[in-house]
Every structure is written in C-alpha cells, then in structure tokens.
N, C-alpha and C positions, 0 to 999 in steps of 0.2 A: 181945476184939480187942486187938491192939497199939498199947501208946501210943506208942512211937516207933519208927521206921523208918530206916536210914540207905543212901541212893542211890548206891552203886560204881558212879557215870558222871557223867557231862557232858554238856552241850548241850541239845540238844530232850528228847533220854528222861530225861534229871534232871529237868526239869522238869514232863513229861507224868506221872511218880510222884508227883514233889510235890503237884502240883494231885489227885489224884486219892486221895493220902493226906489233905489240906485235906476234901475233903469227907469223908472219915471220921472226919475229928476227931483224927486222928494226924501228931504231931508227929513233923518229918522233921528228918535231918543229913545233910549235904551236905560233899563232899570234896572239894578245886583243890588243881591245881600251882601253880606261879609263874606260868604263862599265864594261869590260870585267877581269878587274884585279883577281879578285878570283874564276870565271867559271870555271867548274870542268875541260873544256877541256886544259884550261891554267895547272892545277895538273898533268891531265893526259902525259902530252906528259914528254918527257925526256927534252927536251929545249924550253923554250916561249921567244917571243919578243915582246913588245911595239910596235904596228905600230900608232896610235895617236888617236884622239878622238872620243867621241860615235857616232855622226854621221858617217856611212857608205862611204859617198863621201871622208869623211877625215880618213879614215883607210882601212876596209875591200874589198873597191875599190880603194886602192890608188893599183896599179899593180906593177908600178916603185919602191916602196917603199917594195911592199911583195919580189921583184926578189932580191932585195938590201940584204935582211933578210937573203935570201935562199943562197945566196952566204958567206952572211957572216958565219952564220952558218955551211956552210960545206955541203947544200943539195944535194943531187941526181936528184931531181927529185920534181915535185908540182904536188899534189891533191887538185883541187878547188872544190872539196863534189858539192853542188847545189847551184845555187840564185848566187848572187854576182857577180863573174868571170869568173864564171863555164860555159857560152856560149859567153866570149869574143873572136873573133878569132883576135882581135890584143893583148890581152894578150896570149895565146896561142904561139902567133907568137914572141913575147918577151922574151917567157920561153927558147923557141926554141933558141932565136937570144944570150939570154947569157951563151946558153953552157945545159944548164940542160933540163930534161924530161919533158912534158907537160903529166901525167895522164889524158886523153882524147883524145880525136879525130884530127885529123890534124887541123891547122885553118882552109884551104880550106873547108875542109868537115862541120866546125864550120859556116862559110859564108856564104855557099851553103844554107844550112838546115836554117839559122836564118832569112833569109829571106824568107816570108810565100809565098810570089807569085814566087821568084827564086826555091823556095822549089818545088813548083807545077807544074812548066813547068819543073823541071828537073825529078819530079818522073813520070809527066805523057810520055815522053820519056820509060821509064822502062815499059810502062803496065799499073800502078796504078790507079786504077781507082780515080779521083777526082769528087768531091760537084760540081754542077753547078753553074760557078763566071763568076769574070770580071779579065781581069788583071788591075795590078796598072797603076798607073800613070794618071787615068781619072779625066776630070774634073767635079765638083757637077751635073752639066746639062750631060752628058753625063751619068751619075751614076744614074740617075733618069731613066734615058731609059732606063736602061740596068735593073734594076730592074723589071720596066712594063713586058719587055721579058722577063726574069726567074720567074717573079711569084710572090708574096709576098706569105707568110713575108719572109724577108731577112738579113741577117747579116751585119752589116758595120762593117769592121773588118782591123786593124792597122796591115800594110804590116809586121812592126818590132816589132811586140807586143808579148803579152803575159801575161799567168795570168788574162784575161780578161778586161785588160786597152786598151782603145781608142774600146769597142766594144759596137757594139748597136744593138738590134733585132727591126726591124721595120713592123708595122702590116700594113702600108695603105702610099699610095702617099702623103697623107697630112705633115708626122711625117719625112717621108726624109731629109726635109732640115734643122730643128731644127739637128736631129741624124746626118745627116755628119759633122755638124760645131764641135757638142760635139766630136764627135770620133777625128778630128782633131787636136783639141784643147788636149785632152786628150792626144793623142798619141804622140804628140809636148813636152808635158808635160813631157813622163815619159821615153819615148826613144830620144827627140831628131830629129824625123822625122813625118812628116804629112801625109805618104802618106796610102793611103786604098784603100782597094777593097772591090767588095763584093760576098756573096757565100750565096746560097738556102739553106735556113731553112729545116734541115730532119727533119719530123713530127714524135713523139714519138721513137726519136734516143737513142742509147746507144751512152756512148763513153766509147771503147774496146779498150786498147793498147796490145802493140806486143814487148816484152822486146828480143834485137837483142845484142849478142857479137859477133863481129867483129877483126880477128888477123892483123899482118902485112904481113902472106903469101896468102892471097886472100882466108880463109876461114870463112866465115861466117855462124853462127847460131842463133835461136830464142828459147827462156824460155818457148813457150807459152805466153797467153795472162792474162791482170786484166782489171776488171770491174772498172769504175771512175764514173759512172755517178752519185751516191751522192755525190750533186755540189750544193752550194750557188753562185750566183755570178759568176758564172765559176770557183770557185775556191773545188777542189775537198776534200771533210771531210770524206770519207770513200771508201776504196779500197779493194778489193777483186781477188783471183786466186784461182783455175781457175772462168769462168762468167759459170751463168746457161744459158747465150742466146748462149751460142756455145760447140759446140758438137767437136766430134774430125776433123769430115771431116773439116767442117770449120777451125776449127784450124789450119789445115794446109795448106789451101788455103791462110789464113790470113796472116799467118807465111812467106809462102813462097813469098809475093809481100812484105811485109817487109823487109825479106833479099833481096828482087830486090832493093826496094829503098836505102837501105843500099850501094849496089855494086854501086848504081848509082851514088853518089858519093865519092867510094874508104874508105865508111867510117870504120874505127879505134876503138876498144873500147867497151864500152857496150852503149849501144842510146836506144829510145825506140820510136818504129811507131804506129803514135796515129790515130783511124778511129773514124767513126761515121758508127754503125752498124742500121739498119732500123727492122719494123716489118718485112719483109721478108728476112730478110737474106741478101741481099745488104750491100758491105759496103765501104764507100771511105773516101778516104788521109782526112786527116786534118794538120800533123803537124808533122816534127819528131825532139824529146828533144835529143840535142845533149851530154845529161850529165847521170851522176847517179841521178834517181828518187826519191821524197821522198816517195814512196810504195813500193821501191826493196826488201823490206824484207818479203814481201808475195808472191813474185815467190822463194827468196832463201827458205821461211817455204816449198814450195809442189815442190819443184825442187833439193832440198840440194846443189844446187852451191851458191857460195859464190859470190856474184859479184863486190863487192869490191876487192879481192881476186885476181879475176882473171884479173880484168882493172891494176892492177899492173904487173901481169904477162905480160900480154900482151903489155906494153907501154915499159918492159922490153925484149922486142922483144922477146916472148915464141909463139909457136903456141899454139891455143887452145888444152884443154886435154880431148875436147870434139868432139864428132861428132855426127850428128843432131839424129841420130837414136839410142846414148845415153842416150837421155834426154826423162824423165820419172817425168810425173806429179802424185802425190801421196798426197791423203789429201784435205785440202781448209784451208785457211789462208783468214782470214781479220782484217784491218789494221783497226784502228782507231785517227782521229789527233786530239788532247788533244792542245786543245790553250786557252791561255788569252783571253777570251772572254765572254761579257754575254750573254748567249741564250737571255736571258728575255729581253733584250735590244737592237734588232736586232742585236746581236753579235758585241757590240761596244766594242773594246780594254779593257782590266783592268789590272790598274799596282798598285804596292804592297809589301809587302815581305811578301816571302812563310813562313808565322808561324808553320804550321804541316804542314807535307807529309809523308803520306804510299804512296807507289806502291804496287801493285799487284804481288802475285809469283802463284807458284802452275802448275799444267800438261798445257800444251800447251800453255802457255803463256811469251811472250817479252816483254819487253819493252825496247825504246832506247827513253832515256832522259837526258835532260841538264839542269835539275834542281836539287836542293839540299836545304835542310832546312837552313833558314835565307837568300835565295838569290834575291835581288829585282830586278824584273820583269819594265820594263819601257819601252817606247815604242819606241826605236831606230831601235828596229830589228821586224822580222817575230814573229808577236806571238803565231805561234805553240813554244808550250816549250815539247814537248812528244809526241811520238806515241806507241800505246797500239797494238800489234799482238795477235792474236788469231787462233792457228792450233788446227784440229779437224779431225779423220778420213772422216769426211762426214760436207758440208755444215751448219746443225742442231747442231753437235758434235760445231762447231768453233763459233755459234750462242750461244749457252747456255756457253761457256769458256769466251766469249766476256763480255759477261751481267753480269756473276758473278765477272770478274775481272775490268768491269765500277764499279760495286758496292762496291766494295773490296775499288778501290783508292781513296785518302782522299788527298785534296789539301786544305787548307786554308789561307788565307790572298789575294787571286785574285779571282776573277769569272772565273769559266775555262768551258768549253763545253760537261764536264762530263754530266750534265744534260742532255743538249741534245740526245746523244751518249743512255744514256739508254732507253729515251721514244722513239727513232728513232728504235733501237732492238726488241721495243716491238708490234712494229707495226707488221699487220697482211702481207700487200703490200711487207715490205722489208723481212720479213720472209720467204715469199713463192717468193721472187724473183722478183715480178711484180713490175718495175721501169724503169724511162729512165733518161733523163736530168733534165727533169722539173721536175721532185717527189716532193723537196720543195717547187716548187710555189704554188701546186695543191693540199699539203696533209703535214700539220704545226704536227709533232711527239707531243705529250703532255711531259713537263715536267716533271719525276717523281720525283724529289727527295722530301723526306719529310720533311713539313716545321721545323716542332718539334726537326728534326736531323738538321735543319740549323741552327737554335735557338738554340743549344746544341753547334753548335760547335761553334758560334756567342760567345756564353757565357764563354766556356773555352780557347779560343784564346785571350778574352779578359785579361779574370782574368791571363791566364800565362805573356800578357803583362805588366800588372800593376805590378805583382810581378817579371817582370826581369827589371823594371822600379824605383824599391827600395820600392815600395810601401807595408807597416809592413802589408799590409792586406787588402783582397778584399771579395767583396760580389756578389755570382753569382746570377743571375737574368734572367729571360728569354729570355732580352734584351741585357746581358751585365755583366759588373762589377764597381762595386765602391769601394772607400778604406772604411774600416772599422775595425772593432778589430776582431781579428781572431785566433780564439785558435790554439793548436798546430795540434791537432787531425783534425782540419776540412783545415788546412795546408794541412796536409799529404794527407787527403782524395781527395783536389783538383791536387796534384800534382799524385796520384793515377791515377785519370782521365783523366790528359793529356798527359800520360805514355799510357792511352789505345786509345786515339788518333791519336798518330802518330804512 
C-alpha cells in the first residue's frame, strides 16, 4: 500500500481523502494558495505546501507545480478529489511520466470519456443506447438542418464542456443562431475549444447515474444508481440513492450498459455513467465523469463501500474485494449541497466570514465540510462550502433526518442555500417523488426560514462583532448593534446568547 499520498484540491474532498487515507495508515500532503493558508484541509494532512495564489490558474491548476510538490515531499501517489485536475488526461499522464501513481483512470480512458462526441461514438460501439444528435465538427448552417430533422427543442451542447457551460436549449428555428454563437463563445471561454453539437431534448427526463468501480484485472462493477435531477442551471443541489423511478429490474439493465461503457474503454477506478431516463422507462448515454463525484457519499450511506477506499486500492494494483452479486443496496441516503449563495438573489455568490457555525449531528446524519468558524468565504473557488447527508431506513425515514438537520445548521456571516434546501423538503412534488430536470423552472420551493430568527441572529453576530472589535458595550436591536454602556449582567447575558448560537 502507499505510504504517502498527496491531495490536488481543497475544501471538503481534501479532506474526505485525508480522513480516509488516516484510516489506512497513509500519510497525506496537502496543497493551498494564499486563500487557502488556514483551511482545515491544510491542519489536516501530516504535510502542506504552498503552491501559489488564490487564483486557481496560478495554484490549484498549476499540474507542473503540484508533480514538483509530490516529489519533493516523498509522495507515492496523487488523488486529484473532483474540479480542477481531476479529468486532465495530460496531468494524468504526467503523474505517470514522473514516476508516481495517478488515483484514477488511465489518461486514455480520461481522453476517450472527456470528449462528449468521442464519448458517444465509442459507447455507442458497446450497445449504449445514445439521445438523438449530430456529431461534432458542423458547421452553424448545417446545425440548423440537422435540428429541423431531430425535432425541437434541442440542446446545443460544448463537445468539451461541462457543468452546463457553452450549453443552450433551443425552443424554435428563429433562437438557433443567437444560441450557437453564445454556446461557442462560451465554450471558447471556459475550455479553450468552440466546437458543438447537438442532441434531442428528452421531455420530462430524469438524470439517473450509474456509480461503476473498475480494477486493473478486467473486473468491473456498479453501486447501483442516484437521482440528479434537482438541477438549477444544470448544475445539480440535491442527490439521492437509490431513485424512486427505478426498480431493480431496471437497475440492472442500467448497470449493466454502464459497466459495457466502462470496458469500452479499459476504464480504471471508480467513474460514474450518467443517462437521461424518460417517462417510459427508456434511457440513454449522456456523459460518463471520469472522477470521484461530489454525491458518492449517498451510494457509500446504502452500499457501505467506501469509494474512496477502494480507488486507492485499486490504483494500488488490488483486485476489487467485491463482486457484482455482493453488492447490496439497504436504506436511502440524500445528499444535500450547502453553498454560498443567496436563494433570495437567484442564488448570486456571498462572501464573508463565517461568525457562528453549528452543524448538524444526531442518527443518520454527515456531514463533510471545509468550513470552520472565523473562516472567510471569497470567491476564488466553487462555493459549495458543505454537503449535508441524510440516511434513513425508507425514503420518508431520510426526508424528515434531512429537514430536521437543514434546521438544526446555523451558518452566519454568508447567505448559504439552507433556505432553500428546507422549503424544497417541504414540498408536496419532491416528497412523493414527482420530479424530472425542469422541477425548478416549473415549481419556485418557498423560502421558510423565519424572518424574526434572521433578525435575531442579525443582532447577535453583530453585537459579538462590535465587542471582539473592543467595543466597552453594544446595544442589541432588531436590526443590529451599537456601542453603548453596558452593564456587566446584560454582558453576560449577550454572550449567554451567542454561546446558544453556535
């Protein structure tokens, strides 16, 4: 096994490595920017290094710079967690080239899969059924055609994207030509490359992934599947294992073209095959993440594998210690992603420092988070700062664990999506399951928190400011705080109060 490991990320996935190399007895290195100088995952590991400034381009992507680290350090072996590095296949291939372990997938298989149209002509080879598209490389006038023939509305979608950038749904021939320049432009922007295609809109789609570990002796297995489809944006805020729209038969139809598109190209590791499931039961390719997911920890809540765990094992050349007809789904787990963001404000960034923080404990519940009180939030990086897990014997059981520990957590000094997250729980739609992609566009969850408890805690964040600001004495207010003369009793009794805060 490897004795030392070094983490290319930050936040919650540096740390969810950390702890999970801790119990192997493998000693981690850990990497920060200038942001990053006191983040818990810099405490946590056994060794950190400076890779350079808050910008991302100039640290967290510098590749040449992390392989520098990991040698010097002494490493074994890189775990690039998710985002960043984690689907470079020329880092990948550099980890390779200076001697040490690449935790993931071959770069080939990195290549293959990161290209969305390479992706599709190679799984549809395998079986897999694919969305009806176009391939790349057309030009606007030919992409106008080709849409007439599949139908509107249709996707323009960035061949090397992801995350929803360089993508456009288009309802009529008129909006084409605006939506391909944007998707171009866009996609130019954030990968580097302009090229698109396009693929038929499923009407009232799920998107249902297929979580696959994969050895280096050609055995391959699936977790079962999670539900994504609460999506803003394309970008997914609430995950769930197993989905109500699949049974086991399914299941294992699913499963099984997954591990095809897996073998299809040789792939390594744990990955995850992502579809679009239809009202009937149909379902085809979309996409397959050649990394660790940020929802893996609601297939390890109803699966008890570790998958972190085991992508080490495995990169350390172990066969899996599993085989397909061991794996046993038990329970329901859903995730929740806890970001700097304002509901109220179509979810625009908010940056700050965290004044109070409780998290949530109690039966069936995680959290993995990268925050800690006094830590200022800024917007260099992803502002997910937490995700909130909820197991439960039954669907309902992991619903009322969710709601009570949304309620429980108490973050102040940023707008975070807690809000959100409880009046979304309370709906009647997500409750009983009835959802696909569009749920948010169609159906706005209400707000619940109460204003009275924002105002309260408005009040007492302020007053503990003013008085860690040297101020002889504050005045609380429903608004706030001011200096003023302040006895000792009514001292105590404020700092009473922000003792029951956090």
């Amino acid at each position: 096994m490897f004795q030392k490991i070094l983490i290319a990320n930050r936040g919650e996935i540096a740390l969810r490595i950390i702890r999970a190399c801790q119990e192997r007895g493998i000693k981690t290195v850990a990497v920060y920017s200038d942001a990053d100088r006191s983040a818990l995952h810099v405490r946590y590991a056994d060794e950190a290094y400076h890779i350079g400034p808050p910008p991302a381009s100039e640290s967290y992507l510098r590749g040449d710079v992390i392989i520098d680290v990991a040698l010097q350090a002494g490493a074994d072996a890189i775990h690039p967690g998710y985002g960043f590095l984690a689907e470079n296949a020329g880092f990948a291939q550099a980890v390779q080239d200076a001697g040490l372990t690449f935790i993931g997938p071959p770069p080939a298989a990195i290549a293959a899969m990161g290209d969305k149209v390479t992706a599709r002509e190679t799984v549809a080879k395998a079986g897999v059924p694919l969305i009806p598209g176009t391939p790349a490389g057309l030009s606007d006038e030919e992409l106008l055609a080709a849409a007439a023939e599949i139908g509107y509305p249709v996707l323009v979608k960035a061949s090397a994207g992801g995350g929803g950038k360089g993508m456009r749904m288009v309802h009529a021939a008129a909006e084409m030509k605006s939506a391909l320049g944007a998707a171009r432009r866009e996609a130019l922007k954030a990968f580097g490359d302009d090229t698109i295609y396009l693929e038929k809109v499923v009407e009232g789609a799920r998107h249902v992934e297929i979580q696959i570990l994969a050895d280096m002796h050609g055995n391959v297995i699936h977790l079962g599947e999670r539900e994504c489809s609460i999506q803003r944006r394309h970008q997914k805020l609430v995950e769930e294992s197993p989905s109500v729209a699949v049974d086991e038969e399914l299941r294992q139809r699913m499963g099984a073209v997954a591990v095809a598109a897996a073998k299809a190209v040789n792939y390594v590791s744990a990955g995850t095959v992502e579809f679009l499931l239809d009202k009937n039961k149909n379902f085809y390719f979309l996409e397959m993440n050649t990394r660790l997911q940020v929802e893996h920890p609601v297939t390890e809540m109803v699966t008890g594998v570790d998958i972190v765990k085991e992508m080490i094992a495995i990169a350390d050349g172990r066969p899996l210690r599993l085989r397909q007809e061991d794996v046993r789904i038990k329970g329901w787990a859903i995730e929740a992603r806890i970001t700097a963001e304002d509901p109220d404000n179509n979810f625009m960034p908010s940056t700050g420092t965290i004044v109070a923080l409780r998290e949530p404990t109690g039966p069936g519940i995680r959290i993995e988070s990268g925050v800690y009180l006094g830590m200022e939030v800024g917007l260099y990086y992803d502002p997910m700062i937490a995700k909130l897990i909820a197991y439960g014997d039954n669907r309902a059981e992991a619903i009322l664990r969710l709601r009570r520990a949304l309620a429980e957590f108490r973050i102040a000094g940023v707008k975070t999506s807690i809000p959100f997250h409880l009046g979304l729980v309370d709906t009647p739609r997500f409750q009983w399951g009835q959802f696909d992609t569009r749920f948010l566009e169609t159906y706005k969850p209400p707000v619940t928190e109460d204003l009275e408890e924002k105002r309260r805690i408005a009040a007492l964040v302020s007053a503990m400011l003013l008085h860690q600001r040297g101020q002889q004495a504050v005045r609380i207010g429903r608004d706030g705080a001011q200096a003023e003369g302040m006895s000792p009793w009514r001292k105590a009794a404020l700092l009473q109060g922000l003792r029951r805060l956090v």
